[in-house]
C-alpha positions as CSV (number, residue, x, y, z in Angstrom):
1,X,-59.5,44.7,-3.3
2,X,-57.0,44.1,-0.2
3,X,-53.6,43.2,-1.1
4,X,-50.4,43.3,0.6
5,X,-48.0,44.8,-1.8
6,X,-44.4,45.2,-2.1
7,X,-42.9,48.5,-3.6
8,X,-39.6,49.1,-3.7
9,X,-36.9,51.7,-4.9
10,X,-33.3,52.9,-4.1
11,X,-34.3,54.9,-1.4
12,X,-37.1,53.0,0.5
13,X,-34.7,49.7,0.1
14,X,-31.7,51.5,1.7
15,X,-33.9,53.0,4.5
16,X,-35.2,49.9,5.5
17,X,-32.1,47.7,5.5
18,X,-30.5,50.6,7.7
19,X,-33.7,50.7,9.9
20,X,-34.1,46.4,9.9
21,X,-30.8,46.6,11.8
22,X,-32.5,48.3,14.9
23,X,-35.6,45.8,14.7
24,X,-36.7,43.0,12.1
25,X,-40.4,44.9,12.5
26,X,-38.8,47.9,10.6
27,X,-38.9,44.9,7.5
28,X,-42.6,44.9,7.8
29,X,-44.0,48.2,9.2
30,X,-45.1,51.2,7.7
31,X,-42.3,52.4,6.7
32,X,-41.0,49.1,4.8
33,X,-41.3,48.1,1.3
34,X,-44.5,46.4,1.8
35,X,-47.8,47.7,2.8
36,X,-51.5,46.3,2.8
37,X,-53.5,48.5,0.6
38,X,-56.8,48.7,-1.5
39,X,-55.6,48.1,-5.0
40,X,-57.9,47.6,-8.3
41,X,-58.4,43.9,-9.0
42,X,-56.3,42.7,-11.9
43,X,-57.8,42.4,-15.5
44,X,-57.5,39.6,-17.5
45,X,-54.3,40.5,-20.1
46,X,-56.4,38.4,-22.8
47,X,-59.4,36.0,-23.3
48,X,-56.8,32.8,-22.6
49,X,-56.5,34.0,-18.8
50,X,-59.2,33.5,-16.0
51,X,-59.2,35.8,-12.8
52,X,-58.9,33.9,-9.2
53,X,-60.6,34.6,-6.3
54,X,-58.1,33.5,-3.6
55,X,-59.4,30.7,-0.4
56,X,-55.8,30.2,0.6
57,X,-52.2,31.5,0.5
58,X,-49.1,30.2,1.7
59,X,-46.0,32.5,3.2
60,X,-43.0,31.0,1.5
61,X,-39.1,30.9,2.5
62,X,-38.8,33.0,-0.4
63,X,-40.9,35.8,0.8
64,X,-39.6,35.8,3.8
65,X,-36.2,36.4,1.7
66,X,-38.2,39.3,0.1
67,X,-39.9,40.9,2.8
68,X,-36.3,41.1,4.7
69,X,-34.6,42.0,1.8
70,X,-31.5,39.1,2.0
71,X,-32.6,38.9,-2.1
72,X,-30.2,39.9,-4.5
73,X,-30.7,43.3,-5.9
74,X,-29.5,41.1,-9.2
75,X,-32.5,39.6,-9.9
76,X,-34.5,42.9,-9.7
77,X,-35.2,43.0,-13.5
78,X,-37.1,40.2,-13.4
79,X,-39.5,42.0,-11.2
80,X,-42.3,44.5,-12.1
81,X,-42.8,47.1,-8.8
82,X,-44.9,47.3,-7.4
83,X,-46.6,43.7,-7.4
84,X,-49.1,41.8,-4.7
85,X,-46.7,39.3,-2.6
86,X,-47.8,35.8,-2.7
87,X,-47.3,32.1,-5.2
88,X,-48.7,29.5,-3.1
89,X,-52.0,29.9,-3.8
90,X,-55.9,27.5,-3.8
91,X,-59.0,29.9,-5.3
92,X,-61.9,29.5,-7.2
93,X,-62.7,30.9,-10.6
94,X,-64.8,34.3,-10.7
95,X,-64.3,35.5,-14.4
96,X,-62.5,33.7,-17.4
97,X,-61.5,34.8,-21.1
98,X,-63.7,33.4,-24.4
99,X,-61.1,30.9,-25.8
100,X,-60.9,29.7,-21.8
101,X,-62.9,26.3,-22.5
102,X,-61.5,23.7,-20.0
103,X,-62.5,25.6,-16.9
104,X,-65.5,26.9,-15.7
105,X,-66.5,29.4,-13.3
106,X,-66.7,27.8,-9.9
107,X,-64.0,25.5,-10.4
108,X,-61.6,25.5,-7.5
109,X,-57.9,25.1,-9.0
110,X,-54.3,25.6,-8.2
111,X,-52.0,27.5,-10.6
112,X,-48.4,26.8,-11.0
113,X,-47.2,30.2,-10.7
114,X,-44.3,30.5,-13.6
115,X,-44.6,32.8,-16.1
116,X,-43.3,31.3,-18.9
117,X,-43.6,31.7,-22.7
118,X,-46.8,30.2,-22.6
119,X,-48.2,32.4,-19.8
120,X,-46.7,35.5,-21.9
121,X,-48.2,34.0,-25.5
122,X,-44.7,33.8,-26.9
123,X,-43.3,31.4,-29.3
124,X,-41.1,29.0,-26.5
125,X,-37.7,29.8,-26.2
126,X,-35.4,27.1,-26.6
127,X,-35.7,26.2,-22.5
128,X,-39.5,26.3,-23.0
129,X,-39.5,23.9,-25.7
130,X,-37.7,21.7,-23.9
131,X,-40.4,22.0,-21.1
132,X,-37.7,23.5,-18.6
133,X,-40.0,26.1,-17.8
134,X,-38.3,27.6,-14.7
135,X,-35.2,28.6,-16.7
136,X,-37.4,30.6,-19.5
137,X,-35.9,33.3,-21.5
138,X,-38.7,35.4,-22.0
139,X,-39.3,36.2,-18.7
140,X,-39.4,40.0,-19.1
141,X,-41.3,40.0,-22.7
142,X,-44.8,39.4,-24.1
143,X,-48.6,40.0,-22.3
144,X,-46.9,40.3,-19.1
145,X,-44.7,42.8,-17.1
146,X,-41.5,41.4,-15.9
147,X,-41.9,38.7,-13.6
148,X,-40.2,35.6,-13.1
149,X,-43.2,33.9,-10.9
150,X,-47.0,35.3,-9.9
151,X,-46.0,37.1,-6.7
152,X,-43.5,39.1,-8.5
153,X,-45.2,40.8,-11.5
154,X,-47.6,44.0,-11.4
155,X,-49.6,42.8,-14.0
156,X,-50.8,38.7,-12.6
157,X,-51.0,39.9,-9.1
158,X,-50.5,37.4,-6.4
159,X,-52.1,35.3,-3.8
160,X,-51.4,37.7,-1.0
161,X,-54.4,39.6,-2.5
162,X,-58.7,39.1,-2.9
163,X,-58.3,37.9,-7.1
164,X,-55.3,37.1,-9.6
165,X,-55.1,36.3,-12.8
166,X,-53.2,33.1,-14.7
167,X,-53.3,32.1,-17.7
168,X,-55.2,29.0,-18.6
169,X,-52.1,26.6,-19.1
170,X,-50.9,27.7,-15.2
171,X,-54.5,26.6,-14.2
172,X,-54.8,23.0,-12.5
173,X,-58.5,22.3,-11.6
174,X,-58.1,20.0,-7.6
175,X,-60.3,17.1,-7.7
176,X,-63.0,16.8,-5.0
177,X,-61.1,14.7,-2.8
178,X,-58.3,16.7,-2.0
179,X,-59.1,19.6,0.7
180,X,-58.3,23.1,0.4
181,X,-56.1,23.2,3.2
182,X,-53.5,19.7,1.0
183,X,-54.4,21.7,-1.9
184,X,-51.9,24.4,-0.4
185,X,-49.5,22.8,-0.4
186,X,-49.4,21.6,-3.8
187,X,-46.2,24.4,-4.3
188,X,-43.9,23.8,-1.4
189,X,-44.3,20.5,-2.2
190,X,-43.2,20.7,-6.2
191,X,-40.5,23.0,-4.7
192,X,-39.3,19.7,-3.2
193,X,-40.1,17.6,-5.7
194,X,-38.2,19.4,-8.0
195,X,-34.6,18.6,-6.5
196,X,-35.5,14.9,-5.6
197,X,-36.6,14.2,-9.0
198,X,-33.7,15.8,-10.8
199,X,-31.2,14.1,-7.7
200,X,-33.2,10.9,-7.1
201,X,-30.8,8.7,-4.9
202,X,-30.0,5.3,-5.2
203,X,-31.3,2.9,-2.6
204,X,-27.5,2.5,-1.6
205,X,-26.8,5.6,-0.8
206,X,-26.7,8.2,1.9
207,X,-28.3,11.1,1.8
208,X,-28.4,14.3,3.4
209,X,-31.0,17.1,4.1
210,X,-30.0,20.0,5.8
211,X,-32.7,21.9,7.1
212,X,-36.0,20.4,8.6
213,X,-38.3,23.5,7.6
214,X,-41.2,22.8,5.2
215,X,-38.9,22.0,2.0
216,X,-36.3,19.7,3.7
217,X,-39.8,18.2,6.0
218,X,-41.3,17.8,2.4
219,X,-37.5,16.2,0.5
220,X,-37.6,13.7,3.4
221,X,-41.6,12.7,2.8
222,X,-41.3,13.2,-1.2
223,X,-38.3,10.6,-0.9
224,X,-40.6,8.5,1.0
225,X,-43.6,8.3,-1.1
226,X,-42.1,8.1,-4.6
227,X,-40.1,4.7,-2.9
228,X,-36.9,5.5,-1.9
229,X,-35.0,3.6,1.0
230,X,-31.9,5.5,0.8
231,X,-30.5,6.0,4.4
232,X,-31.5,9.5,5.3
233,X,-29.9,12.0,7.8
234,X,-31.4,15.5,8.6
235,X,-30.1,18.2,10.1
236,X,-33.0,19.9,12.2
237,X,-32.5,23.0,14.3
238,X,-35.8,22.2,17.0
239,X,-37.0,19.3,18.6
240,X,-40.4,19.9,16.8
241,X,-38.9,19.6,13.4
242,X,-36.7,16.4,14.2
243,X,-39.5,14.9,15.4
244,X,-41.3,15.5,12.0
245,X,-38.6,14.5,9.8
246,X,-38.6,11.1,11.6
247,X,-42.3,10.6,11.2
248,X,-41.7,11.5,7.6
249,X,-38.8,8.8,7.3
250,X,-35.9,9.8,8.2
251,X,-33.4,7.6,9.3
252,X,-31.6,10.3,12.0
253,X,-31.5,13.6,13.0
254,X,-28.4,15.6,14.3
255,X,-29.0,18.8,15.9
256,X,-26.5,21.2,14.4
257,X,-24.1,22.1,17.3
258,X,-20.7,21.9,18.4
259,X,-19.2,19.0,17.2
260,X,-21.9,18.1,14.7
261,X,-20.0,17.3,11.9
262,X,-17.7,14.6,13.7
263,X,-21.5,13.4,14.2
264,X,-22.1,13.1,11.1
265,X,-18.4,11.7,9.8
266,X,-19.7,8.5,12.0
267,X,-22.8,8.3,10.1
268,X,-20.8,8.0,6.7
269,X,-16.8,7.0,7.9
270,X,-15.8,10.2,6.7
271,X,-12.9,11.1,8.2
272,X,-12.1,14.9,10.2
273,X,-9.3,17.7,10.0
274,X,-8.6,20.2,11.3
275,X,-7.0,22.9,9.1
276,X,-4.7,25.3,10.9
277,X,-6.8,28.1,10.1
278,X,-10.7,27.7,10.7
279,X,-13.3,25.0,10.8
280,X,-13.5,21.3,10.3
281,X,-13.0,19.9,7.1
282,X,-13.7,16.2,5.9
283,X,-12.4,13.7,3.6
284,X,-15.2,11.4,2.7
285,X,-19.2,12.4,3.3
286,X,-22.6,11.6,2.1
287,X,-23.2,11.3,-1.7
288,X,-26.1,13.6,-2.0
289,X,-26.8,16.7,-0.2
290,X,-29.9,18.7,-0.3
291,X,-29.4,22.4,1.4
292,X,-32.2,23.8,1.8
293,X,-31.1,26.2,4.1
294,X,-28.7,28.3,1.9
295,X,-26.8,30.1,4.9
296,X,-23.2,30.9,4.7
297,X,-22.7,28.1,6.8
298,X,-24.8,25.3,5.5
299,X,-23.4,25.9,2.4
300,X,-19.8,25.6,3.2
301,X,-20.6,22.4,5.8
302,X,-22.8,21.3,3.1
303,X,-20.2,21.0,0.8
304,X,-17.6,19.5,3.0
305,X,-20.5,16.7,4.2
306,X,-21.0,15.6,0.3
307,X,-18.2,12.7,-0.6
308,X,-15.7,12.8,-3.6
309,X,-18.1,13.2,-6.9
310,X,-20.9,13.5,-4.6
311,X,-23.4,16.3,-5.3
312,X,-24.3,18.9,-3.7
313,X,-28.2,20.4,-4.4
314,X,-28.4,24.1,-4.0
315,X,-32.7,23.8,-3.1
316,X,-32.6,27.1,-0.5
317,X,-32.1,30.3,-1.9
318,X,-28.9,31.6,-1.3
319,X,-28.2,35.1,-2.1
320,X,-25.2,37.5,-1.9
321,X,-22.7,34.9,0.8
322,X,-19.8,36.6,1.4
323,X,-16.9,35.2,2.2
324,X,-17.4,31.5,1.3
325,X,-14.7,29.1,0.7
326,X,-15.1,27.1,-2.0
327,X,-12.7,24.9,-2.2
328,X,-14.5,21.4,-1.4
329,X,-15.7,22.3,-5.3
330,X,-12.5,21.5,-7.1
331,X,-10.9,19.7,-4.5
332,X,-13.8,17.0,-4.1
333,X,-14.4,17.4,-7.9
334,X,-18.4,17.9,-6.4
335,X,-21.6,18.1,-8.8
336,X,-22.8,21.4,-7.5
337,X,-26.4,21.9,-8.8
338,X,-29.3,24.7,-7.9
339,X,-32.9,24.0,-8.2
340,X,-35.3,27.0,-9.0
341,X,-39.4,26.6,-8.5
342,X,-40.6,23.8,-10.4
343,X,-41.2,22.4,-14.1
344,X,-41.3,19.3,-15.9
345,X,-40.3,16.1,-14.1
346,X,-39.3,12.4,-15.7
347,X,-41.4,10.3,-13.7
348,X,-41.7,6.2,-14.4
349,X,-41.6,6.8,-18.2
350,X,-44.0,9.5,-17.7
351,X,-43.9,13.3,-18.3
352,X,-45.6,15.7,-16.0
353,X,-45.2,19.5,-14.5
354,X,-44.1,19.2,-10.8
355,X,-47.0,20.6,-9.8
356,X,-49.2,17.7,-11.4
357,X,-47.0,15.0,-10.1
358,X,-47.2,17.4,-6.3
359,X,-50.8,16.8,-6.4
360,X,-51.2,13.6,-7.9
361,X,-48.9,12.7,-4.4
362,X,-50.9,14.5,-2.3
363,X,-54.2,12.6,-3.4
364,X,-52.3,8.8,-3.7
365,X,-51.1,9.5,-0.1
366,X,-53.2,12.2,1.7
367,X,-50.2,14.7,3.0
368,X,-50.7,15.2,6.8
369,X,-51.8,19.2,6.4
370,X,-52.7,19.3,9.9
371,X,-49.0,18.7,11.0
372,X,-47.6,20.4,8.3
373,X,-50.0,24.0,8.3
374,X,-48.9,25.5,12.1
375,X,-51.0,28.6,11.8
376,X,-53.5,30.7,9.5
377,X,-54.2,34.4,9.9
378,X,-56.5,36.9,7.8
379,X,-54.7,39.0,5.8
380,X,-55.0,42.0,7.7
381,X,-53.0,40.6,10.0
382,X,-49.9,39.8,8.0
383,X,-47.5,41.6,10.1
384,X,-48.1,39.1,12.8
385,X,-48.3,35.9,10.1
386,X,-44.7,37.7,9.0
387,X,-43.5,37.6,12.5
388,X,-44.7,34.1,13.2
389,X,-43.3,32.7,9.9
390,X,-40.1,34.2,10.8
391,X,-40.0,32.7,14.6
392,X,-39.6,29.1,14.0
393,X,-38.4,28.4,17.2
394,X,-40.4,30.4,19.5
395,X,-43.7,30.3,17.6
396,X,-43.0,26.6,16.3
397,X,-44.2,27.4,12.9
398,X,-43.8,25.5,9.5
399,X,-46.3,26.7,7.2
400,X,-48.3,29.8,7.9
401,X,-51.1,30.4,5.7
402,X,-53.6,33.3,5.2
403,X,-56.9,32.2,4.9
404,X,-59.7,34.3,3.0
405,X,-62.9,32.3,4.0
C-alpha cells in the first residue's frame, strides 16, 4: 500500500533541521524524514482489532509540528519509527478480528485515535480507569509498539496510508446522515471540545481565543453550539479567518499588530505598562484564555491577557520556547492548564468520549465542512497538501484533506 511515512534518527533529524534553514521544502523532500513509500498493509495485532480502508485524512497542526520538526525530541519514546503520518481519519471496514461483533465489514466509521490501555489489552492504569484516556500510562506497553496516538506508532499505522488498524473500542460507526467530508472532522473538532469542556465559561465572562485556525475557528463554534454567550474575542492573523470566527460567533476580532494589546485592555478595562525593559504588560485581562497557537509570543501575551486567577488553556502545542518569561504565573496567581487530544467529557449529567459528543455535534447542528475543508489533494501529492497546509495566508487554507476516493 501507499503511505507517507516518517523515519527518523540522529543523523537524518540533524541533517534536515540544518538543511530546513535554507528552505521549509528541505522539511518535506527527499532527503527529509518523511517519504511516500509502498509499505505492507498492517495486520490486525489480535481478533479484537478490524483493519480500515481509509476515504479521508486530515493534515493536523500537530503534523505540521512533526513534519518540520518544532516537536520535542522529549517525547520521542512515545513513538515507534518508522510509523505512517496521519490521526484524523473517515474509512470503511475491509477485514475485522473473530471476537469483533459490533461492526461489520462495510461499515464506514471514525476511530478515536488514542492508544490507550484498552487499545493495548492492558489492565487500565489508574488514568484509564478514571476514563482520562489521553494521559494513559501504558502508552509504550502491551499489543502495540510505542505510540501515544495512531499516526505515531509502527504497528496501527495511520490515515496518511491505503488501511490501518484500531482496535474495536477506538471504532465509532457515522450514521447515514452525516457526510464523509463532517465525518472529518469529527477529531479537530474533539481537539476543541476538549479544552471548552474542561474550561466551560460562565455566561458572564470574557473569553479569549488566540488563534483563528481550525482549533480556535472550532473553540469559537463548539462554544456556540453547546450554549454559551460568554463575550468572545479572537485574535485572527487573516481577514479570511476573522471573518469565520464571526460567522461562528464571535463577538470581535483584533488583528494582532502593533498596539494590539492596548486593543484588547479596552475590551476588558485592563489596564497597560510599560516595563523599562521589553514589552507591554497588563494588570487586569480576560478570565479565560484559550492559546491555541502555542508561539513564544502567544504564550507570554496570552498570559498577560488572562485577569488575576484567570486561566490560561495551553490547547496549541507548544514545544521547546526558549526564553519565556513567566512571571504573569505567580504574579497573577493564573490557572495554567494544557489540553492533550481528547477523552472523556462531563456533559449535562452525561458521560461520553470527545469524540462521541464531536459527532453527536456535528449531526445536531450540521458543521459547515464546506467553509471549514479549504483544499483536498491525493496522497501522492502530499508535498504540495504540506506546502498548502503550511501557507495559511497565501494559500488561505484551514483544513487540508487527502482524499482516497
Amino acid at each position: 500500500m501507499k503511505a507517507v511515512v516518517f523515519d527518523a534518527n540522529v543523523a537524518k533529524y540533524i541533517r534536515t533541521l540544518l538543511l530546513g534553514k535554507i528552505s521549509k521544502k528541505f522539511f518535506y523532500n527527499r532527503f527529509s524524514c518523511i517519504q511516500l513509500k509502498d509499505i505492507p498493509e498492517p495486520e490486525l495485532p489480535s481478533e479484537n482489532y478490524v483493519k480500515i480502508k481509509t476515504t479521508y485524512a486530515g493534515i493536523c497542526g500537530s503534523d505540521l509540528n512533526l513534519i518540520f520538526l518544532h516537536d520535542s525530541p522529549s517525547t520521542s519514546p512515545f513513538a515507534s519509527f518508522p510509523f505512517v503520518i496521519g490521526h484524523e481519519n473517515i474509512g470503511v471496514i475491509v477485514e475485522k478480528g473473530k471476537a469483533v461483533s459490533e461492526f461489520e465489514i462495510g461499515d464506514r466509521v471514525i476511530v478515536d485515535p488514542v492508544l490507550d490501555c484498552d487499545a493495548r489489552e492492558l489492565p487500565r492504569c489508574p488514568s484509564c480507569q478514571e476514563e482520562e484516556f489521553s494521559t494513559c500510562l501504558n502508552i509504550t506497553e502491551g499489543k502495540l509498539s510505542p505510540g501515544t496516538i495512531m499516526g505515531a506508532c509502527s504497528t496501527t499505522g495511520g490515515s496518511w496510508g491505503e488501511y490501518f488498524v484500531a482496535h474495536r473500542s477506538q471504532v465509532i460507526k457515522v450514521p447515514d446522515t452525516v457526510k464523509d467530508q463532517e465525518a472529518i472532522l469529527v477529531d479537530p473538532l474533539a481537539s476543541a471540545l476538549h479544552p471548552v469542556v474542561r474550561n466551560f465559561p460562565k455566561n458572564s465572562e470574557k473569553i479569549l481565543v488566540y488563534g483563528a485556525g481550525i482549533i480556535g475557528l472550532l473553540v469559537v463554534w463548539s462554544l456556540r453550539k453547546l450554549g454559551s454567550n460568554a463575550d468572545i474575542t479572537v485574535i485572527a492573523k487573516y481577514d479570511f479567518q476573522a471573518d469565520l470566527a464571526l460567522e461562528f460567533g464571535a463577538n470581535r476580532v483584533v488583528k494582532p499588530r502593533e498596539g494590539y494589546l492596548d486593543d484588547l485592555a479596552k475590551v476588558v478595562q485592563a489596564k497597560v505598562f510599560r516595563p523599562m525593559i521589553g514589552d507591554k504588560v497588563l494588570l487586569g485581562g480576560f478570565d479565560k484564555v484559550f492559546d491555541c497557537v502555542g508561539s513564544k509570543k502567544t504564550i507570554r501575551d496570552g498570559m498577560w491577557l488572562t485577569k488575576q486567577r484567570g486561566s490560561y488553556i495551553l490547547v496549541g502545542l507548544a514545544s521547546v520556547i526558549e526564553k519565556v518569561d513567566l512571571t504573569p504565573i505567580w504574579f497573577k496567581e493564573l490557572n495554567v492548564k494544557g489540553a492533550y487530544c481528547y477523552s472523556t467529557e462531563n456533559i449535562n449529567e452525561y458521560r461520553m468520549s470527545t469524540y462521541q459528543l464531536a459527532l453527536s455535534l456535528i449531526q445536531q447542528h450540521k458543521i459547515p465542512y464546506e467553509k471549514l475543508i479549504t483544499h483536498y489533494f491525493k496522497l501522492e501529492d502530499y508535498q504540495k497538501a504540506i506546502e498548502v497546509a503550511s501557507s495559511k495566508g497565501s494559500e488561505k487554507s484551514i483544513k487540508v484533506v487527502f482524499k482516497f476516493l
